[in-house]
MOPAC internal coordinates of N, CA, C and O (Angstrom, degrees):
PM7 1SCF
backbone

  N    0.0000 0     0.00 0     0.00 0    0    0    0
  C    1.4464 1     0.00 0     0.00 0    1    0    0
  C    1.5197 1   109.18 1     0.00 0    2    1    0
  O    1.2310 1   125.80 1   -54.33 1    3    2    1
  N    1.0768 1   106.47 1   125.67 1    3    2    1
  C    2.0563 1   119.51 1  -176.72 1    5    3    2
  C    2.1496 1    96.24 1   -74.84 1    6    5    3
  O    1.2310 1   133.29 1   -71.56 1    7    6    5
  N    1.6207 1    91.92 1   108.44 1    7    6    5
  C    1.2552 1   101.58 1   170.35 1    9    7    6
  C    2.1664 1   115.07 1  -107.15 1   10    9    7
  O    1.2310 1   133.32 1   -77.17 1   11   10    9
  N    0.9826 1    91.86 1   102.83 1   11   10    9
  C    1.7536 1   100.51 1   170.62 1   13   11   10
  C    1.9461 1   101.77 1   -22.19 1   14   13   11
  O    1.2310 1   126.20 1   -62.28 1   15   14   13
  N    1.1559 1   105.70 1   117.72 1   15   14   13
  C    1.5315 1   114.00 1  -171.68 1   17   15   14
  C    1.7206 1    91.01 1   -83.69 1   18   17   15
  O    1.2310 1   104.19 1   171.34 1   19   18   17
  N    0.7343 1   146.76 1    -8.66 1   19   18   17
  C    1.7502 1   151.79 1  -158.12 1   21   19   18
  C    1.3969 1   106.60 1  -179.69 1   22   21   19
  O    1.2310 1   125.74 1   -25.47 1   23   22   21
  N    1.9423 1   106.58 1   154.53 1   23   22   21
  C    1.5146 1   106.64 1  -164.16 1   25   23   22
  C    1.2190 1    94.62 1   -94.83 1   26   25   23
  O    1.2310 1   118.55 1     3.92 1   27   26   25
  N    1.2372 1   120.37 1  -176.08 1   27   26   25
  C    1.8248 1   120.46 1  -162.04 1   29   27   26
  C    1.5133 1    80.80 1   -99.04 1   30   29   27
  O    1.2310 1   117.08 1   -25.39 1   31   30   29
  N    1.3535 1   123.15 1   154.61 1   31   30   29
  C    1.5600 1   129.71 1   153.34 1   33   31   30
  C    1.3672 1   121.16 1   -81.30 1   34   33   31
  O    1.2310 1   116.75 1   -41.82 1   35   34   33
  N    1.5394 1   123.79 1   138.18 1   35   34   33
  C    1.0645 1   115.15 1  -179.94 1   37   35   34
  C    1.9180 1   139.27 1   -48.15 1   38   37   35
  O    1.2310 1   129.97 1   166.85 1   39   38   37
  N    1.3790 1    98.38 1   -13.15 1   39   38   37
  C    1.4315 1   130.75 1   170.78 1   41   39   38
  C    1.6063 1    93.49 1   -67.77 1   42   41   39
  O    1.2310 1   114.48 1   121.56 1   43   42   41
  N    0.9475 1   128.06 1   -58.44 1   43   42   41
  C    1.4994 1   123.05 1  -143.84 1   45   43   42
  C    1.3952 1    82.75 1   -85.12 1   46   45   43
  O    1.2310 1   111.94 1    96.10 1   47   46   45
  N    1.2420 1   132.81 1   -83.90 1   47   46   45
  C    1.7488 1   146.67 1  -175.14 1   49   47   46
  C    1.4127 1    84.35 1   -23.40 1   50   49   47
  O    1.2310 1   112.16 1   106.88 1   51   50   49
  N    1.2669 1   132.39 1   -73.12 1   51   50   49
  C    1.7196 1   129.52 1  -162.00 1   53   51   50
  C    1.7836 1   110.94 1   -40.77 1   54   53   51
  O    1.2310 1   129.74 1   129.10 1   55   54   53
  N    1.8758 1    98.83 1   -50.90 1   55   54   53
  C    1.4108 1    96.17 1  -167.37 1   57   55   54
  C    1.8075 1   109.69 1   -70.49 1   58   57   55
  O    1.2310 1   127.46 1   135.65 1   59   58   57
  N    1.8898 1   103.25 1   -44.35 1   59   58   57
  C    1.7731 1    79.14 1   164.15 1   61   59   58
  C    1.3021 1   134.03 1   -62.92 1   62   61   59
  O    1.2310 1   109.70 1   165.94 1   63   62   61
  N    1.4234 1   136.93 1   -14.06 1   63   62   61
  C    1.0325 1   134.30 1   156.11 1   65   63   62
  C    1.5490 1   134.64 1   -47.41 1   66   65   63
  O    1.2310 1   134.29 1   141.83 1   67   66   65
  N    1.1523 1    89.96 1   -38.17 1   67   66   65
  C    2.2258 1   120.49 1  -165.21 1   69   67   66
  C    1.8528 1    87.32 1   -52.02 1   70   69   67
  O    1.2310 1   114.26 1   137.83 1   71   70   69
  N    1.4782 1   128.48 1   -42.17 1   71   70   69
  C    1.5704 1   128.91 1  -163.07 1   73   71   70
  C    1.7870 1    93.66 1   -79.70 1   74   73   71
  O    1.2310 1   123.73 1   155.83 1   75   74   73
  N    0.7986 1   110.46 1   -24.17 1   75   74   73
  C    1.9561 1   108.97 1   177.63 1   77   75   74
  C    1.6868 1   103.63 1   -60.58 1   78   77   75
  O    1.2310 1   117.42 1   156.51 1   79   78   77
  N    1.1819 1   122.51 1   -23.49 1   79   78   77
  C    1.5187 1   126.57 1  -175.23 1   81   79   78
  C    1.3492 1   124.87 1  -105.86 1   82   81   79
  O    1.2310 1   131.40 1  -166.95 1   83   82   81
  N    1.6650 1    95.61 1    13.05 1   83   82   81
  C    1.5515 1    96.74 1  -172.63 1   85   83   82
  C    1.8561 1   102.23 1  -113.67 1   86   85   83
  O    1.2310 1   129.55 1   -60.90 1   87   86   85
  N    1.5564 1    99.20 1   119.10 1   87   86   85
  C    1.6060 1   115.53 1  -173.86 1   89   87   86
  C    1.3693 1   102.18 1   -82.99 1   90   89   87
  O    1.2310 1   124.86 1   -16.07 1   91   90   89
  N    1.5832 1   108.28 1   163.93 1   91   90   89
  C    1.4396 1   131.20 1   167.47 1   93   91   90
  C    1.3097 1    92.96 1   -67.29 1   94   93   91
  O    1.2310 1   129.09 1   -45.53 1   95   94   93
  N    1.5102 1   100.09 1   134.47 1   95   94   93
  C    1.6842 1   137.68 1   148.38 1   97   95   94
  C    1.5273 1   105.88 1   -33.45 1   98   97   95
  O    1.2310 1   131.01 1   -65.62 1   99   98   97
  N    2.1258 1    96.36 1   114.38 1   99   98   97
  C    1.3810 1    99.63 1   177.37 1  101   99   98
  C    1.7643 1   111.80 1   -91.50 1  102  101   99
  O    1.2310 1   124.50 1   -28.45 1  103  102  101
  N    1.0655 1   108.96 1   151.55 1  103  102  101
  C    1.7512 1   109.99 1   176.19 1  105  103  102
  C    1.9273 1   106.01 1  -126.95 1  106  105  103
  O    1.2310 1   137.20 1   -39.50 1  107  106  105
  N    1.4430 1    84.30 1   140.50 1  107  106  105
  C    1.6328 1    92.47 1  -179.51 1  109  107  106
  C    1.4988 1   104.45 1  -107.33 1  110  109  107
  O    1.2310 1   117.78 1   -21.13 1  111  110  109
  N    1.3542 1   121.82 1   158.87 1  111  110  109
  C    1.3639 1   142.01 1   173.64 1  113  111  110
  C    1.5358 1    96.32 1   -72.74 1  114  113  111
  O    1.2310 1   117.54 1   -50.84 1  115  114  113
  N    1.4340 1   122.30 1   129.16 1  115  114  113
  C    1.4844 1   133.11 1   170.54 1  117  115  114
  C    1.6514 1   103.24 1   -92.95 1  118  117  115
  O    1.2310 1   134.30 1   -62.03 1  119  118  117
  N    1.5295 1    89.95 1   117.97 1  119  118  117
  C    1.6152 1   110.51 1   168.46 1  121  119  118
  C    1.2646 1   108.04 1   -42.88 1  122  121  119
  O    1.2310 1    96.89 1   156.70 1  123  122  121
  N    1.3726 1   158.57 1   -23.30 1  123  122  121
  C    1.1357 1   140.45 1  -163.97 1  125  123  122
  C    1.4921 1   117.48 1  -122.36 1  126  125  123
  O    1.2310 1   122.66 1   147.24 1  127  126  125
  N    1.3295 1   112.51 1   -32.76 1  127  126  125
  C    1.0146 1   133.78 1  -174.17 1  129  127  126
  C    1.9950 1   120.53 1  -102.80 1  130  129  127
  O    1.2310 1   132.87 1   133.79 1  131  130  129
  N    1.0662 1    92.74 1   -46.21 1  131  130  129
  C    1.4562 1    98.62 1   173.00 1  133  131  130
  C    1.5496 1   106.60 1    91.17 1  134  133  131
  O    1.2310 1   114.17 1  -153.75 1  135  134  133
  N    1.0870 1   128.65 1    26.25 1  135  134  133
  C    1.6549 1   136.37 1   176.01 1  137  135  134
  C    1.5310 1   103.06 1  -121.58 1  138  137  135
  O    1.2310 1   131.83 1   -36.72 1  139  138  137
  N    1.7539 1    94.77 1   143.28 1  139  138  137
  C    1.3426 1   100.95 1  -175.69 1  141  139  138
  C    1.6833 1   110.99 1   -68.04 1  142  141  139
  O    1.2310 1   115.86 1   -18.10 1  143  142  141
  N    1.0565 1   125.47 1   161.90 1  143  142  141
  C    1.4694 1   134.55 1   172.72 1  145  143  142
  C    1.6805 1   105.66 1  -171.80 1  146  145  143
  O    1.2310 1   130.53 1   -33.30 1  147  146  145
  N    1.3536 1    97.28 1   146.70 1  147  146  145
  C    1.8339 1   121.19 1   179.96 1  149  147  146
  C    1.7032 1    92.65 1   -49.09 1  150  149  147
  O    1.2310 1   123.73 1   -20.50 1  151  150  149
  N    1.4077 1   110.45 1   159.50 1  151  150  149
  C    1.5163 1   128.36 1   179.48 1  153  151  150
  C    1.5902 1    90.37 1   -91.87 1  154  153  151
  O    1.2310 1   127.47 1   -42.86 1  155  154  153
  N    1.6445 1   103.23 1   137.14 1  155  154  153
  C    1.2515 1    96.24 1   169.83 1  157  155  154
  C    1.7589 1   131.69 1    81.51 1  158  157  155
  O    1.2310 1   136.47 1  -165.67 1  159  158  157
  N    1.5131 1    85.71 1    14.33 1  159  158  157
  C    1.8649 1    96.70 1  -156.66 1  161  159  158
  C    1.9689 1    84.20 1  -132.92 1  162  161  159
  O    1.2310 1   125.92 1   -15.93 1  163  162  161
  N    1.4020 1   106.24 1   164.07 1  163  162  161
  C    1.6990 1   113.82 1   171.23 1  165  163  162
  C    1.7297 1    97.66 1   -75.89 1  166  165  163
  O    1.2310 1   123.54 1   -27.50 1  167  166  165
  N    0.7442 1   110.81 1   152.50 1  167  166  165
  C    1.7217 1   137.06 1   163.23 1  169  167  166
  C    1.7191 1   104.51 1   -88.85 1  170  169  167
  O    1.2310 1   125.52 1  -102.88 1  171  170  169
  N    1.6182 1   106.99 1    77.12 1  171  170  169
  C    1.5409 1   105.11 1   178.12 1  173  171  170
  C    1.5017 1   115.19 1   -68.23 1  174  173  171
  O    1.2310 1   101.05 1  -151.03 1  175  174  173
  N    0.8774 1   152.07 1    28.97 1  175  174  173
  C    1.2402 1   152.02 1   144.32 1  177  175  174
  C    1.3137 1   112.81 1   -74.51 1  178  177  175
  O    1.2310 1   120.55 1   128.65 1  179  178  177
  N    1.4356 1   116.55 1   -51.35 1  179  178  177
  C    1.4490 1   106.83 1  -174.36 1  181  179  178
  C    1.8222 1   121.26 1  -123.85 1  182  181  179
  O    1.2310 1   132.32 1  -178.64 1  183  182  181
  N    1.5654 1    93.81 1     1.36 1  183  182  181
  C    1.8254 1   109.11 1   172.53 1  185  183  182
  C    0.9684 1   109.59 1    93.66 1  186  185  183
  O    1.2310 1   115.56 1  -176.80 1  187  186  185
  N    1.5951 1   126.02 1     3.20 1  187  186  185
  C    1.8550 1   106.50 1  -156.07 1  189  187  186
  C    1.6852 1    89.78 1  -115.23 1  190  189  187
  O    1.2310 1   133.29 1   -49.33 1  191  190  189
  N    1.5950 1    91.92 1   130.67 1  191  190  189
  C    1.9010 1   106.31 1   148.29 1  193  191  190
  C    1.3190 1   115.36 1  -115.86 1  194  193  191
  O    1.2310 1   124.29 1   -67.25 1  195  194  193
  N    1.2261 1   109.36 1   112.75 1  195  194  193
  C    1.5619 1   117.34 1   163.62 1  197  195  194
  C    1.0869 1   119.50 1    69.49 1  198  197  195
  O    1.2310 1   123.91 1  -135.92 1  199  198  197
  N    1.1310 1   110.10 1    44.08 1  199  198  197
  C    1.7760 1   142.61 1   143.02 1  201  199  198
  C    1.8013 1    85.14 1   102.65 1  202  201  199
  O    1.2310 1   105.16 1  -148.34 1  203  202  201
  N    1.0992 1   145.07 1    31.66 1  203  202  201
  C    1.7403 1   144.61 1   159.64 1  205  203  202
  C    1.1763 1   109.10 1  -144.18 1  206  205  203
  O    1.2310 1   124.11 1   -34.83 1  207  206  205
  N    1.8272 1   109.72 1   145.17 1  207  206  205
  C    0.7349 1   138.46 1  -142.38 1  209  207  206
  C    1.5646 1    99.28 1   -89.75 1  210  209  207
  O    1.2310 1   119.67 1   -53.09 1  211  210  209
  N    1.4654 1   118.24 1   126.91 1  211  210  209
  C    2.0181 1    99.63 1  -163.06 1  213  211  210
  C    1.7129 1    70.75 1  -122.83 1  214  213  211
  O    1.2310 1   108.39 1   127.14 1  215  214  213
  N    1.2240 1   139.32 1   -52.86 1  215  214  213
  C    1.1963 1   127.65 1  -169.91 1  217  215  214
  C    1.5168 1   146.71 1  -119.46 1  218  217  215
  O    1.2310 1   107.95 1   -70.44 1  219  218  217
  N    1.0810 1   140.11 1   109.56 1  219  218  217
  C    1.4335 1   141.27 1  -146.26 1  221  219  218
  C    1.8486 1    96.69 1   -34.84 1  222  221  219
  O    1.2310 1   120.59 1   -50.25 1  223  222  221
  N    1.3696 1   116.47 1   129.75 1  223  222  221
  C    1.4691 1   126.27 1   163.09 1  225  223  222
  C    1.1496 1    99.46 1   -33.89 1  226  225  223
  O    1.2310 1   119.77 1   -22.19 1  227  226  225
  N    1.7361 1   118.05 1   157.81 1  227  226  225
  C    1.4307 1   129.65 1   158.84 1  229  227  226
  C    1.8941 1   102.03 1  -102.88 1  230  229  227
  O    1.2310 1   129.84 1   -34.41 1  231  230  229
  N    1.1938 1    98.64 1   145.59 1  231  230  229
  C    1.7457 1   102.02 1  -177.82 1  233  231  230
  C    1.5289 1    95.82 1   -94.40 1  234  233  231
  O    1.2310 1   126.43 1   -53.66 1  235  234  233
  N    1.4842 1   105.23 1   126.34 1  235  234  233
  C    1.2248 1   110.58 1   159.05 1  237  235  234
  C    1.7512 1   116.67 1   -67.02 1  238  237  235
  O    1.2310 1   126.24 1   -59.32 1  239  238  237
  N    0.9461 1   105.61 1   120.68 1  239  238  237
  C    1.8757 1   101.76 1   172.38 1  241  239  238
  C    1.5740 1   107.49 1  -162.40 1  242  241  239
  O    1.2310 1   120.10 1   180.00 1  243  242  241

């Protein structure tokens, strides 16, 4: 039977734990467009953060 030669430190137990608290990626509805996209992120479909235009549109075709 595999016996732990030393007790875990509370540091170590904490950091494997720390990934138990990490949630799925939230996405918001874009005011203009109506496609999901990250909060806080460009809307690559159409370039815009926060109502201006930061990047040339992509053409759908």
């Amino acid at each position: 039977m595999a016996v732990p030669k030393k007790k875990v430190s509370r540091m170590k137990r904490g950091q494997r734990r720390s990934a138990d608290a990490i949630a799925a990626p939230t996405y918001v509805e874009d005011k203009n467009s109506g496609e999901l996209r990250r909060p806080h992120h460009i809307d690559m479909k159409t370039g815009m953060y926060r109502g201006r235009q930061v990047l040339p549109a992509k053409n759908a075709e």
